[in-house]
TORLO-102791 format. One record per residue (C-alpha): residue number from 0; x, y, z. Coordinates in steps of 0.2 Angstrom, whole numbers, plus 5000, padded with zeros to 4 digits. Example, Ala and Ser with C-alpha at 12.3 -4.5 7.8 and 13.67 -1.06 7.14 Angstrom:
! residues 2
num px py pz
0 5062 4978 5039
1 5068 4995 5036
//
This chain:
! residues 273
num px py pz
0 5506 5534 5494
1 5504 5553 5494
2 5485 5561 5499
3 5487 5568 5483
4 5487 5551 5473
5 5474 5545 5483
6 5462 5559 5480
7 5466 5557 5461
8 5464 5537 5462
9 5446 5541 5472
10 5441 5551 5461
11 5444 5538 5446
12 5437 5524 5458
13 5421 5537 5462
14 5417 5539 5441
15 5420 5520 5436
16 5406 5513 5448
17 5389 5511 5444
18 5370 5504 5451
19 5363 5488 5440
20 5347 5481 5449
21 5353 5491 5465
22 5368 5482 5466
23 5384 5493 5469
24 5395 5488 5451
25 5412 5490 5440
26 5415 5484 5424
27 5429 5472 5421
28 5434 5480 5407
29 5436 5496 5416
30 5444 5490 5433
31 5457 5482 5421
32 5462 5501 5418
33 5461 5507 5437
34 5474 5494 5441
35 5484 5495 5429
36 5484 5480 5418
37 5486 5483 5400
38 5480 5467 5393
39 5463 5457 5396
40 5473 5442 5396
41 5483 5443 5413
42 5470 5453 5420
43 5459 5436 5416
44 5467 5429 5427
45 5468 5438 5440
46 5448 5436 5440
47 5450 5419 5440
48 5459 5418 5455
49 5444 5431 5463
50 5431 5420 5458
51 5440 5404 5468
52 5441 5415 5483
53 5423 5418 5481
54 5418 5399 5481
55 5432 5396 5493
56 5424 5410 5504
57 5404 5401 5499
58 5399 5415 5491
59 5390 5414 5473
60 5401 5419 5457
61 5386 5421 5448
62 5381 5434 5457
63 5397 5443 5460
64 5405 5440 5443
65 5390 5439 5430
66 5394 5439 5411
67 5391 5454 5403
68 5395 5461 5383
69 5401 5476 5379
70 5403 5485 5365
71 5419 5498 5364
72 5424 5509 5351
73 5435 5504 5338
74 5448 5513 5324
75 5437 5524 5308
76 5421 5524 5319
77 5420 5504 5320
78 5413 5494 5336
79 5416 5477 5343
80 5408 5467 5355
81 5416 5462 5369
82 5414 5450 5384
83 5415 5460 5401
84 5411 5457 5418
85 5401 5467 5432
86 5409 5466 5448
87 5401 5466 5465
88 5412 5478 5477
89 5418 5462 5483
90 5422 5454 5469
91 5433 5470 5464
92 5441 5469 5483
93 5445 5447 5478
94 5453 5454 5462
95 5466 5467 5470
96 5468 5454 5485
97 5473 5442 5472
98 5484 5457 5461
99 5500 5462 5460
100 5503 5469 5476
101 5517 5480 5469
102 5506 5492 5460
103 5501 5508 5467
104 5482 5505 5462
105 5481 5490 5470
106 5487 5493 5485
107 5472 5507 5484
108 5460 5496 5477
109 5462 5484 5493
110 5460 5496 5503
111 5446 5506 5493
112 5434 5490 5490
113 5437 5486 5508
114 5427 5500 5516
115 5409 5503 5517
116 5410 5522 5518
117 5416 5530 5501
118 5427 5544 5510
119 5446 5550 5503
120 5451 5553 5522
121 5443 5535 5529
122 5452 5527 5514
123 5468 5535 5516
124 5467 5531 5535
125 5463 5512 5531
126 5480 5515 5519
127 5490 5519 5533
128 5485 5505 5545
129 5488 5492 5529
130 5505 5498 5524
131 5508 5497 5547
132 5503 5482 5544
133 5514 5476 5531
134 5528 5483 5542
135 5528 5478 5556
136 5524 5460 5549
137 5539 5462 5538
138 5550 5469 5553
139 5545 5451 5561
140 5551 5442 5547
141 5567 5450 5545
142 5572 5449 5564
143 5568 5431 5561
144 5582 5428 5548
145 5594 5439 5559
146 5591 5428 5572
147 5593 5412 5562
148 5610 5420 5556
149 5616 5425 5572
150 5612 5410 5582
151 5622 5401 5567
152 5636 5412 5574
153 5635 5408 5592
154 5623 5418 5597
155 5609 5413 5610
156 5592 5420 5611
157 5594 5430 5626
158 5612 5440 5620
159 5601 5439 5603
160 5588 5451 5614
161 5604 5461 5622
162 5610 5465 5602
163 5593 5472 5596
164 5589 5481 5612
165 5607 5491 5609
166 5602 5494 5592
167 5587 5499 5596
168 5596 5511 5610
169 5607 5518 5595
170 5592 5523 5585
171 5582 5531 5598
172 5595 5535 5611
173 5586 5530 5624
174 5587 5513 5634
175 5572 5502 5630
176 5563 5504 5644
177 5564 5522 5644
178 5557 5521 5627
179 5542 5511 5632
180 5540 5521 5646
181 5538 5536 5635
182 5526 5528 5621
183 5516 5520 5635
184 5521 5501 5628
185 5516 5489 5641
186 5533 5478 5650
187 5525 5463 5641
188 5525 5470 5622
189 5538 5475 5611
190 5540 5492 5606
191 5538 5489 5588
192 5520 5486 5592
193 5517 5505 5595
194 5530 5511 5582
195 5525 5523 5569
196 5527 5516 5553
197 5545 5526 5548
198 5551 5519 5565
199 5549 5501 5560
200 5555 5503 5544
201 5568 5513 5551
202 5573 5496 5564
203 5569 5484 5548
204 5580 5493 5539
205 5596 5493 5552
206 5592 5472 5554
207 5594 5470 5536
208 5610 5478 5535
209 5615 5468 5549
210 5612 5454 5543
211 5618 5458 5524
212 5636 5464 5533
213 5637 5450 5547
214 5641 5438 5532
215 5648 5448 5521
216 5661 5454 5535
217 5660 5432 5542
218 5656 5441 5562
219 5654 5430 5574
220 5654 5430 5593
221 5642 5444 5603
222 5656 5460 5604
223 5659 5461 5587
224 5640 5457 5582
225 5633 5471 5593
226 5646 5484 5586
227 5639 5480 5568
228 5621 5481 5573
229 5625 5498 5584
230 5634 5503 5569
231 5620 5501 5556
232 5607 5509 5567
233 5615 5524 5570
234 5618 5525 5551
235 5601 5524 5550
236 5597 5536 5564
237 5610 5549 5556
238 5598 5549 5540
239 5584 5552 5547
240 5592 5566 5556
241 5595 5575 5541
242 5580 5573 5534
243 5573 5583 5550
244 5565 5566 5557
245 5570 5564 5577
246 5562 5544 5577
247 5562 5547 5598
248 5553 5562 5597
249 5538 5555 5583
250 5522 5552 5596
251 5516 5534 5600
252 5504 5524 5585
253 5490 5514 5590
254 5494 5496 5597
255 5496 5487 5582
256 5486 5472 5587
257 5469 5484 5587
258 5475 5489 5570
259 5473 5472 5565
260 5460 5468 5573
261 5451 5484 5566
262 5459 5478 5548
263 5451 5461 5549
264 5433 5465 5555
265 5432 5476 5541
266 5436 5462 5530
267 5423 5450 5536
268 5409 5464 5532
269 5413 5464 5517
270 5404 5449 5508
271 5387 5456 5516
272 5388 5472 5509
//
């Protein structure tokens, strides 16, 4: 998501809150806009699902989700009541934790509800760290499958290790222990855990196509395997370079276990705002 977009969608967040009783507010009916959900209907239930998270999390619905009418504007001057909904910041951080995590404005709201301090820049930092998250946990995940795929293939855990160390070596040019040595990775972690986001998505990406061409191309045994997965990585390696990215020469991120950390004290705060 560009600073641009954020600043726009901070700004809309900004107008659309309010103070009822002293309490920190959005209307339903409103936030339905914000996040992009045409009809009351699906957006209902997306509510729903935040008000079993609240009980779930023993928090009272009726004061995060109290009932509310509205009146809105209709067609020739005409007005009808509707029901709406104030929402506690909490209960509007439930609702885009229970969205459609596709959307651009809830991936904001997530992050925007999730913070105390109503900044652009401290938003837009917690951003960063989310979408990190999501890609380092997605890089797990697919190193996983490849791993199930190739062990299918006769391949062991420790020449599994050998093959992703190469690629790895293809993508960064440097051996892996020159690399951690560089990013200051301690011998214990995996480098991915101090990647910037582009570098993990960058060695998801190359696993991916490993996987995808190991079966479409039936490889099997370690040689052939480590040539594909060489192969992909330095495709990968060749883009970035022409879009004037040198991956090995992109400074260290933060271990991505503090992230997390950070991420999920944040989160318990939340309910007592």
């Amino acid at each position: 998501m560009k600073s641009e977009e954020i600043k726009s969608l901070f700004a809309q967040f900004e107008q659309a809150s309010a103070e009822v009783e002293g309490v920190e507010c959005w209307s339903a009916r409103e936030l339905q806009t914000l996040l992009g959900y045409s009809k009351w209907e699906n957006f209902s239930k997306v509510i729903d699902k935040a008000k079993e998270s609240c009980e779930n999390a023993g928090e009272k619905i009726d004061y995060h989700f109290p009932d509310v009418r509205k009146t809105i504007p209709m067609p020739k001057g005409a007005e009808k009541e509707v029901v709406d909904i104030l929402l506690t910041r909490y209960a509007c951080y439930l609702i885009a934790q229970n969205g459609d995590s596709r959307k651009e404005q809830i991936a904001f709201a997530q992050n925007y509800f999730a913070v105390q301090t109503r900044r652009a820049e401290i938003i837009e930092q917690r951003i960063l760290d989310y979408e990190r998250l999501k890609a380092r946990a997605k890089l797990a995940e697919t190193e996983k499958i490849l791993s199930g795929i190739l062990y299918e293939r006769g391949i062991n855990d420790k020449d599994f290790a050998i093959i992703r160390s190469k690629g790895d070596q293809a993508l960064f040019r440097l051996k892996t222990s020159m690399l951690k040595r560089r990013l200051g990775v301690p011998d214990s972690r995996p480098v991915a855990d101090f990647l910037p986001t582009i570098n993990i998505k960058a060695k998801d990406l190359a696993a991916e196509m490993t996987s995808v061409n190991v079966q479409a191309k039936d490889l099997t045994g370690v040689n052939p395997i480590e040539t594909e997965h060489i192969d992909n990585n330095l495709a990968v390696r060749k883009m970035l370079l022409e879009r004037g990215i040198v991956p090995e020469q992109l400074p260290p991120a933060e271990d991505i276990k503090k992230v997390e950390r950070k991420v999920k004290s944040e989160e318990k705060k939340i309910a007592k705002k």
